[in-house]
Chimera marker file (.cmm) of the C-alpha trace (Angstrom):
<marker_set name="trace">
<marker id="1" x="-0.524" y="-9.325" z="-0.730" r="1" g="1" b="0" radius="0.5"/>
<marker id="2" x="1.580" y="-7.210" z="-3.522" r="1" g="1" b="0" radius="0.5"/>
<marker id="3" x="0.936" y="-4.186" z="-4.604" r="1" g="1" b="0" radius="0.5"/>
<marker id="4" x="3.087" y="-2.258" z="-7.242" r="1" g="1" b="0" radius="0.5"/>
<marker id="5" x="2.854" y="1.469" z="-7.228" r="1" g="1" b="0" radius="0.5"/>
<marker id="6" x="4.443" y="3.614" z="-10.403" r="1" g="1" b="0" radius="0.5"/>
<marker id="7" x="5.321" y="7.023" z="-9.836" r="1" g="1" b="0" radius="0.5"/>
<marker id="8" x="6.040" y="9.537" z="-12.727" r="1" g="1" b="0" radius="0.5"/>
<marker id="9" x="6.330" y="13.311" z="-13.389" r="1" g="1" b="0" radius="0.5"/>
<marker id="10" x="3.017" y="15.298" z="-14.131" r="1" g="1" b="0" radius="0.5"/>
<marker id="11" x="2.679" y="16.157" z="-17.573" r="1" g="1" b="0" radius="0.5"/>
<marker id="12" x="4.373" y="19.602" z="-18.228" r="1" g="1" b="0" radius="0.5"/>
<marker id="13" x="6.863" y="18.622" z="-15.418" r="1" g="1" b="0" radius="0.5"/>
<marker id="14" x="10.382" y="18.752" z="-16.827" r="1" g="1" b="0" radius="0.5"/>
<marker id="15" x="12.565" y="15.865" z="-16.773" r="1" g="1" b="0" radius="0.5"/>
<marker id="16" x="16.119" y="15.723" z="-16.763" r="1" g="1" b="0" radius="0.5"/>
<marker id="17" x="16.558" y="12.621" z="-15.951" r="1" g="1" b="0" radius="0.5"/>
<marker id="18" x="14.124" y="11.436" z="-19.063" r="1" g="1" b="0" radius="0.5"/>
<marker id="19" x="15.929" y="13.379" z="-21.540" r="1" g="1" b="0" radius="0.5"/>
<marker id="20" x="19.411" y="12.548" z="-20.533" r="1" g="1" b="0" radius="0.5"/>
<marker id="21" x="18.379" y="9.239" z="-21.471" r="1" g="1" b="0" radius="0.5"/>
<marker id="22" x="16.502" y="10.241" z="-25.008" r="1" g="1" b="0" radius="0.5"/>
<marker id="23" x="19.954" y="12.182" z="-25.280" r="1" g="1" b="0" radius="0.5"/>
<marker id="24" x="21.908" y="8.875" z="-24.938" r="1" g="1" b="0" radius="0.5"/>
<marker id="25" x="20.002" y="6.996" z="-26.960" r="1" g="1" b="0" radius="0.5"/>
<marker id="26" x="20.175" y="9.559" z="-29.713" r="1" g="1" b="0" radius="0.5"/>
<marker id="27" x="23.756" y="8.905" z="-29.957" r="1" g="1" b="0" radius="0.5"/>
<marker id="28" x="23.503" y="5.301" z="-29.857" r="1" g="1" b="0" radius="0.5"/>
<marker id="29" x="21.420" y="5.776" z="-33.270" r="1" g="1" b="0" radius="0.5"/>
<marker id="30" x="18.365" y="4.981" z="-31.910" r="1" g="1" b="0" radius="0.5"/>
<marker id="31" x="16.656" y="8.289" z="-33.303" r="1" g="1" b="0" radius="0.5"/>
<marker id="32" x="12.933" y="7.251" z="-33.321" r="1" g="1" b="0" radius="0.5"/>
<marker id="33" x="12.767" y="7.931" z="-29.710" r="1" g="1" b="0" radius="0.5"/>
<marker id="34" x="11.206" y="11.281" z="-29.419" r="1" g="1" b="0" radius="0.5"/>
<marker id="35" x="10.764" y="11.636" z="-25.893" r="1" g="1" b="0" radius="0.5"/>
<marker id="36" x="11.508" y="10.157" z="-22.629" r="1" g="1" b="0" radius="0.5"/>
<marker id="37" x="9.710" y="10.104" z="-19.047" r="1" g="1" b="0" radius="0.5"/>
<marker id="38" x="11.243" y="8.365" z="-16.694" r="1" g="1" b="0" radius="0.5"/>
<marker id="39" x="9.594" y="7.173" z="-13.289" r="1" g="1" b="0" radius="0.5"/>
<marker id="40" x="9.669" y="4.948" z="-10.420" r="1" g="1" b="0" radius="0.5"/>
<marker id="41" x="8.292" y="1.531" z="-9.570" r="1" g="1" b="0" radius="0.5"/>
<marker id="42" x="7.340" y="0.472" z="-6.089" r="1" g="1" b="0" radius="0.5"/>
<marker id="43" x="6.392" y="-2.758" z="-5.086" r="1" g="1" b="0" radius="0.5"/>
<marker id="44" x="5.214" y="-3.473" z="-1.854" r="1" g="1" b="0" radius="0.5"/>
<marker id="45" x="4.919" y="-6.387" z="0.337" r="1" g="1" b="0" radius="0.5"/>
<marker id="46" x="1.611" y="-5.944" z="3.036" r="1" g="1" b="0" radius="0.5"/>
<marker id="47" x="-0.198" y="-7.978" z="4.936" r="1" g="1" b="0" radius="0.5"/>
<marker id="48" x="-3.241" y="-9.651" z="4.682" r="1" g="1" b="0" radius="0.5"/>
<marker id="49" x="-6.366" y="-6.682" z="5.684" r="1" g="1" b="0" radius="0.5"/>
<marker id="50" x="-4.381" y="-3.543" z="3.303" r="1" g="1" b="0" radius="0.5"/>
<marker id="51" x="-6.586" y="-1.847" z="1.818" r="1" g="1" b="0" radius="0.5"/>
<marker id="52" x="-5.932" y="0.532" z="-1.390" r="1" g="1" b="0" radius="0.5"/>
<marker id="53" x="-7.254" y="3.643" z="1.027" r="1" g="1" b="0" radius="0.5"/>
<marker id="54" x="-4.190" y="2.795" z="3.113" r="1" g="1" b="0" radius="0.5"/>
<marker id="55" x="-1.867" y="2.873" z="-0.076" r="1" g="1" b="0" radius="0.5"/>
<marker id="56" x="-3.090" y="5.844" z="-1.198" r="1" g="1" b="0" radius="0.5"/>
<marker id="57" x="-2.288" y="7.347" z="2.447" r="1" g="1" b="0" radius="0.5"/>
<marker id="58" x="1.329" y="6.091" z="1.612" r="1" g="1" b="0" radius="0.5"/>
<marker id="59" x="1.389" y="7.335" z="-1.182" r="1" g="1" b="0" radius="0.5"/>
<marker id="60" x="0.065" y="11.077" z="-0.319" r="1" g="1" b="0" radius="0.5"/>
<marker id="61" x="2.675" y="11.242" z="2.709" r="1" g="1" b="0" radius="0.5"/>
<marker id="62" x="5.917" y="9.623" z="1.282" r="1" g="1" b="0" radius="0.5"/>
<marker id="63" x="6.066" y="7.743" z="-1.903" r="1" g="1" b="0" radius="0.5"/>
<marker id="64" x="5.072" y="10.424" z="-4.313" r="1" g="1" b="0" radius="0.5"/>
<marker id="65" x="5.606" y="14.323" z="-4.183" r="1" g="1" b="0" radius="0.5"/>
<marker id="66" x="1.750" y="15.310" z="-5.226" r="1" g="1" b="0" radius="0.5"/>
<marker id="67" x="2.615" y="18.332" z="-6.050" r="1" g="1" b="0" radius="0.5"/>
<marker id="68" x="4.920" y="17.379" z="-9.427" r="1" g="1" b="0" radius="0.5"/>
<marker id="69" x="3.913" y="13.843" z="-9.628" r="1" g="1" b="0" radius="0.5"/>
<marker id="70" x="0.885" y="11.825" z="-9.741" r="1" g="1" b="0" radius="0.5"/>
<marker id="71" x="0.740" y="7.963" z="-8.921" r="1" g="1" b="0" radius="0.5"/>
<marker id="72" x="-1.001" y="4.735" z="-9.825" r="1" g="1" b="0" radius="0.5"/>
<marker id="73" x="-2.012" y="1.407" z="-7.888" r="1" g="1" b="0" radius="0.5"/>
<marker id="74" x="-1.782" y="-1.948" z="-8.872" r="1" g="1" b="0" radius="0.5"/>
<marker id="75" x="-3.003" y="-4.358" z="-6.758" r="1" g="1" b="0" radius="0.5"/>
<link id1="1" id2="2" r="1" g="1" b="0" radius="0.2"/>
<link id1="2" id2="3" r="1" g="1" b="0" radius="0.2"/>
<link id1="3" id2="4" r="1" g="1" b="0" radius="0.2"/>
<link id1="4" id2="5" r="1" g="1" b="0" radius="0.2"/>
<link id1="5" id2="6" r="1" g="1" b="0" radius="0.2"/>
<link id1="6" id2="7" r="1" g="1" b="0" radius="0.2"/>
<link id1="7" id2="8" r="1" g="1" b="0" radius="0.2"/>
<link id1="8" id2="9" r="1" g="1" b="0" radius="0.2"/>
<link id1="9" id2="10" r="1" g="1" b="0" radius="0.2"/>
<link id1="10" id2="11" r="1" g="1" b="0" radius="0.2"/>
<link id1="11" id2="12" r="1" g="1" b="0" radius="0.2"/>
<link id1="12" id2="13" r="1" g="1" b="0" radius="0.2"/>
<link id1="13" id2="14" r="1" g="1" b="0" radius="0.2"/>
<link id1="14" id2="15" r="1" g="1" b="0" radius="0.2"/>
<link id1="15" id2="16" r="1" g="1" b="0" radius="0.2"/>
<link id1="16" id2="17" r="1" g="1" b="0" radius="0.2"/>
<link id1="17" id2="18" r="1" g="1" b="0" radius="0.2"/>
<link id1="18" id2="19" r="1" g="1" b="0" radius="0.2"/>
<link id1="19" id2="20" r="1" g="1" b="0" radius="0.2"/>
<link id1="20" id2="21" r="1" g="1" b="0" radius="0.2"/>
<link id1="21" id2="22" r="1" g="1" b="0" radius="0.2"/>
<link id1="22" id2="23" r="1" g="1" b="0" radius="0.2"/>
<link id1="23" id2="24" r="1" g="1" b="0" radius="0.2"/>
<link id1="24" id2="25" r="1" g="1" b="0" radius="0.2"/>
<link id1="25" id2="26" r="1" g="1" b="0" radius="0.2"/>
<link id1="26" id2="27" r="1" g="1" b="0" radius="0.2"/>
<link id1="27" id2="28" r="1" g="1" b="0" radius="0.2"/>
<link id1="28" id2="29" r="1" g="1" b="0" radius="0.2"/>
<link id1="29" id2="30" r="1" g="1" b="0" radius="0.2"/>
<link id1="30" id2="31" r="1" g="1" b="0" radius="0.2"/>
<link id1="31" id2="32" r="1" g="1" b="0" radius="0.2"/>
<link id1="32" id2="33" r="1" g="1" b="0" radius="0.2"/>
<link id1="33" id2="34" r="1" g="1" b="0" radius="0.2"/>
<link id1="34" id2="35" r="1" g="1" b="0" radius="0.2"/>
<link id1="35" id2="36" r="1" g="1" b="0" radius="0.2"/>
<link id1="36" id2="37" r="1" g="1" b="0" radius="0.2"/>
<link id1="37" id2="38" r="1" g="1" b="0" radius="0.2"/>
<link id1="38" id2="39" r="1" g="1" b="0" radius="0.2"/>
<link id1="39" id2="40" r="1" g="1" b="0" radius="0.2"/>
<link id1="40" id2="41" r="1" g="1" b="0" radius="0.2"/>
<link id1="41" id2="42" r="1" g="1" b="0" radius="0.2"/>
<link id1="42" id2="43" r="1" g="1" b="0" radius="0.2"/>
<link id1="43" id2="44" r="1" g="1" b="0" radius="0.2"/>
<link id1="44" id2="45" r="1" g="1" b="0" radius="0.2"/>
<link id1="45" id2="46" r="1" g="1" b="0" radius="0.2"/>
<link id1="46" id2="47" r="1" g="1" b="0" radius="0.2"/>
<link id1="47" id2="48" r="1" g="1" b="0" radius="0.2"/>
<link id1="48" id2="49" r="1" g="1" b="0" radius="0.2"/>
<link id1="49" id2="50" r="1" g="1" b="0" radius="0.2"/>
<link id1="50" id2="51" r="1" g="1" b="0" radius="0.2"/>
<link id1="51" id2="52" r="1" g="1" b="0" radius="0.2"/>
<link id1="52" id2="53" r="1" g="1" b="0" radius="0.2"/>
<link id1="53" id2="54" r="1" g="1" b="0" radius="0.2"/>
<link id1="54" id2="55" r="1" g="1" b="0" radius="0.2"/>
<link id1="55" id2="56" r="1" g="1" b="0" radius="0.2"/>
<link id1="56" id2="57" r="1" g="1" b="0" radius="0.2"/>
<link id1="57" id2="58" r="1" g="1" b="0" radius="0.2"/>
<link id1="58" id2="59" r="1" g="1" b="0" radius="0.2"/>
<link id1="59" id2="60" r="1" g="1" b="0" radius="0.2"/>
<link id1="60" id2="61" r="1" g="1" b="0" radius="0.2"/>
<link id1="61" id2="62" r="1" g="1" b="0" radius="0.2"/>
<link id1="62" id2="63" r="1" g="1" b="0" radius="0.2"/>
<link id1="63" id2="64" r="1" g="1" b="0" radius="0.2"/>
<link id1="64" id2="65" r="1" g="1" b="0" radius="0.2"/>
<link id1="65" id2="66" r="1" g="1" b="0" radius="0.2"/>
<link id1="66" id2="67" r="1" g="1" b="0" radius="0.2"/>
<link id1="67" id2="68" r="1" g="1" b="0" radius="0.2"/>
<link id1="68" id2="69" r="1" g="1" b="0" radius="0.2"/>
<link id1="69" id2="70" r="1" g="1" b="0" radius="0.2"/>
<link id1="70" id2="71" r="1" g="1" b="0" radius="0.2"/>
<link id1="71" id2="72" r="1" g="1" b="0" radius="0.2"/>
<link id1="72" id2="73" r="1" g="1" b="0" radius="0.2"/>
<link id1="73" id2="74" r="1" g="1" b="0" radius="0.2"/>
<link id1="74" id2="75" r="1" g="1" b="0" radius="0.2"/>
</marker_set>
């Protein structure tokens, strides 16, 4: 079973990393971009009986740092 978990910045969170990249693009001439979040995508392999309570649990104690981002599951 595969499950892909994305990771990003809460809103109101700054980003560097996001507007380095809005920067760069800026002076590529590719003005319409306004803004620029930039996050991370998991994907993980598990075996057969994971259940989304135990991503969650991985999720809450290493993938994601609650406290400035927030997390969803794909299964």
């Amino acid at each position: 079973m595969k499950a892909k978990v994305t990771v990003m910045l809460k809103d109101g969170v700054l980003d560097p990393q996001g507007e380095a990249v809005r920067h760069a693009l800026s002076a590529m001439g590719f003005d319409e971009v306004e803004g620029v979040r930039q996050g991370k995508l998991i994907e993980l392999d598990l075996a057969k009986g994971t259940t989304e309570a135990d991503i969650v649990a991985m999720c809450e104690k290493l993938l994601a740092n609650t406290v400035i981002e927030s997390y969803r599951i794909e299964m």
